[in-house]
C-alpha positions as CSV (number, residue, x, y, z in Angstrom):
1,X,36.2,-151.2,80.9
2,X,36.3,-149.5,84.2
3,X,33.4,-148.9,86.1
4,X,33.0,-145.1,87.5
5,X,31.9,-143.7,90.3
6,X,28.1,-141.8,90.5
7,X,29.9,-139.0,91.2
8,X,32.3,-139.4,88.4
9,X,29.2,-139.8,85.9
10,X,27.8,-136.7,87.5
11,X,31.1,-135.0,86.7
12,X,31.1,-136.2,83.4
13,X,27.3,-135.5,82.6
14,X,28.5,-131.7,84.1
15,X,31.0,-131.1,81.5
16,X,29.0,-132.1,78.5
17,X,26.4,-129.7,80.0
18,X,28.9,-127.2,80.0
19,X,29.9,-127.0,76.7
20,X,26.6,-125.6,76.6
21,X,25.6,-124.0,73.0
22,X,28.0,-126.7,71.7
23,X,26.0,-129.9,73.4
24,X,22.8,-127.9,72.0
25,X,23.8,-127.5,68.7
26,X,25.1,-131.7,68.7
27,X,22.0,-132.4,69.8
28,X,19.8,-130.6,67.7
29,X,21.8,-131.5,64.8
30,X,21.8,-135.4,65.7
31,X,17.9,-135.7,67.0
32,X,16.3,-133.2,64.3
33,X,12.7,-133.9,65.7
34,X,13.6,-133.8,69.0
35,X,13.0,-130.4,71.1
36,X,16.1,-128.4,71.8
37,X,16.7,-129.1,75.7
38,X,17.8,-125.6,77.4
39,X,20.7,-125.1,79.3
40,X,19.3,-125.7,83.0
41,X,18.7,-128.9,81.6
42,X,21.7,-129.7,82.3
43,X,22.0,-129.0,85.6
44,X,19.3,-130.6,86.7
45,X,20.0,-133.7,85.1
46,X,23.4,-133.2,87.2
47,X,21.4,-132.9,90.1
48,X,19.2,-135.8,89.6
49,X,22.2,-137.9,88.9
50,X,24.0,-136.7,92.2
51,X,21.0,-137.1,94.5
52,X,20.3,-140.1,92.9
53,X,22.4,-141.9,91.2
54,X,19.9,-142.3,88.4
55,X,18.1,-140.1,86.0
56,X,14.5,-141.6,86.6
57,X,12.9,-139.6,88.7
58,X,10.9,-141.2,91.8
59,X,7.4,-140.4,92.2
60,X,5.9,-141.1,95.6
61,X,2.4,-141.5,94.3
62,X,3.7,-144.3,91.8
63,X,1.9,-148.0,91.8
64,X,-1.2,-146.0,93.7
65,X,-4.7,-145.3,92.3
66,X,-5.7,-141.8,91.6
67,X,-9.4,-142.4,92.8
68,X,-10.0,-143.4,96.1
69,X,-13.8,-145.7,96.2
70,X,-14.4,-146.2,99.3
71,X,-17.4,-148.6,100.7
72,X,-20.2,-145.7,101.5
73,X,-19.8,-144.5,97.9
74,X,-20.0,-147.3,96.1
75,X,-23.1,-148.5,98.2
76,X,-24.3,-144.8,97.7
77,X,-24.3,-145.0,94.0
78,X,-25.5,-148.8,93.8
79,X,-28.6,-147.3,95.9
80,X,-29.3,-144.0,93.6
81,X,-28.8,-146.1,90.2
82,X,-31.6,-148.6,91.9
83,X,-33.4,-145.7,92.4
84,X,-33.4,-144.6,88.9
85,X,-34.3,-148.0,87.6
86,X,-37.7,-148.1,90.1
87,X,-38.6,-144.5,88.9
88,X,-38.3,-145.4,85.3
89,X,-40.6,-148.8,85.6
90,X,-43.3,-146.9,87.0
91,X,-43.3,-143.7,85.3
92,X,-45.2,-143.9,81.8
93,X,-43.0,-141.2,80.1
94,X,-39.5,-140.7,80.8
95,X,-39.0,-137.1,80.4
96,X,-41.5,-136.2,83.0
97,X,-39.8,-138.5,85.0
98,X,-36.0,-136.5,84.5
99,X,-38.1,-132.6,85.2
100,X,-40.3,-133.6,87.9
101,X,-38.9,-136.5,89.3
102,X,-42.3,-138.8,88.9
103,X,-44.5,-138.9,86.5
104,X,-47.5,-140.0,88.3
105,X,-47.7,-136.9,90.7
106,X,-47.9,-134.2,87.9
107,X,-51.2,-132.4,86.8
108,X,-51.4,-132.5,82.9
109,X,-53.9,-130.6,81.1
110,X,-57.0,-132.5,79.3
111,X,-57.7,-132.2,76.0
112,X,-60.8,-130.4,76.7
113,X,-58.9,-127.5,78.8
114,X,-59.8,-128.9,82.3
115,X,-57.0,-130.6,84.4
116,X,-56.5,-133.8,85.9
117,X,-53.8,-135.5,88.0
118,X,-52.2,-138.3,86.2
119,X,-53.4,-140.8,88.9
120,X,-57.2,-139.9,88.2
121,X,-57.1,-140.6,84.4
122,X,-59.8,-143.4,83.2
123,X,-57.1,-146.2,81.6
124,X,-57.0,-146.4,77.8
């Protein structure tokens, strides 16, 4: 078998692309799941495969991470979750804790109508 050329499979990818409606209708007709591919498909398949010499296309952000974590964040968030835990051990009731930050410093009213700050209440 002999071996072609890339251009000579670009050539040959080209003239199957320009049988056009006839390719489509093959290929519909072969792959009935399959979405029909349009006409510039072609072409830029031809293109790739010129360019290239392949039809896998090369990503420049491939084998790379999408989020960057640097140092200062990481330390940042380690610092605010510590935070968080301290609040919560201290406060007695947690949603105070999420409105007003801590629980200790807020004035709650006293059954009998007067109010008191949190810190000042005899323990139960």
């Amino acid at each position: 078998m002999t071996g072609y050329a890339k251009q000579e499979y670009a050539d040959i990818h080209l003239m199957y692309g320009r049988a056009d409606d006839l390719a489509q209708r093959m290929y519909q007709q072969q792959y009935l799941r399959r979405h029909r591919p349009f006409h510039s498909t072609f072409s830029t398949f031809n293109r790739l495969l010129r360019e290239t010499g392949t039809f896998h296309t090369v990503r420049s952000y491939s084998g790379r991470l999408c989020n960057v974590r640097t140092l200062q964040i990481f330390e940042t968030v380690q610092q605010r979750f510590a935070d968080s835990q301290i609040e919560k051990n201290t406060s007695s009731c947690s949603w105070c804790t999420w409105w007003f930050g801590n629980c200790q410093d807020v004035p709650f009213p006293h059954p009998e109508g007067t109010t008191y700050n949190r810190k000042r209440l005899p323990p139960s």
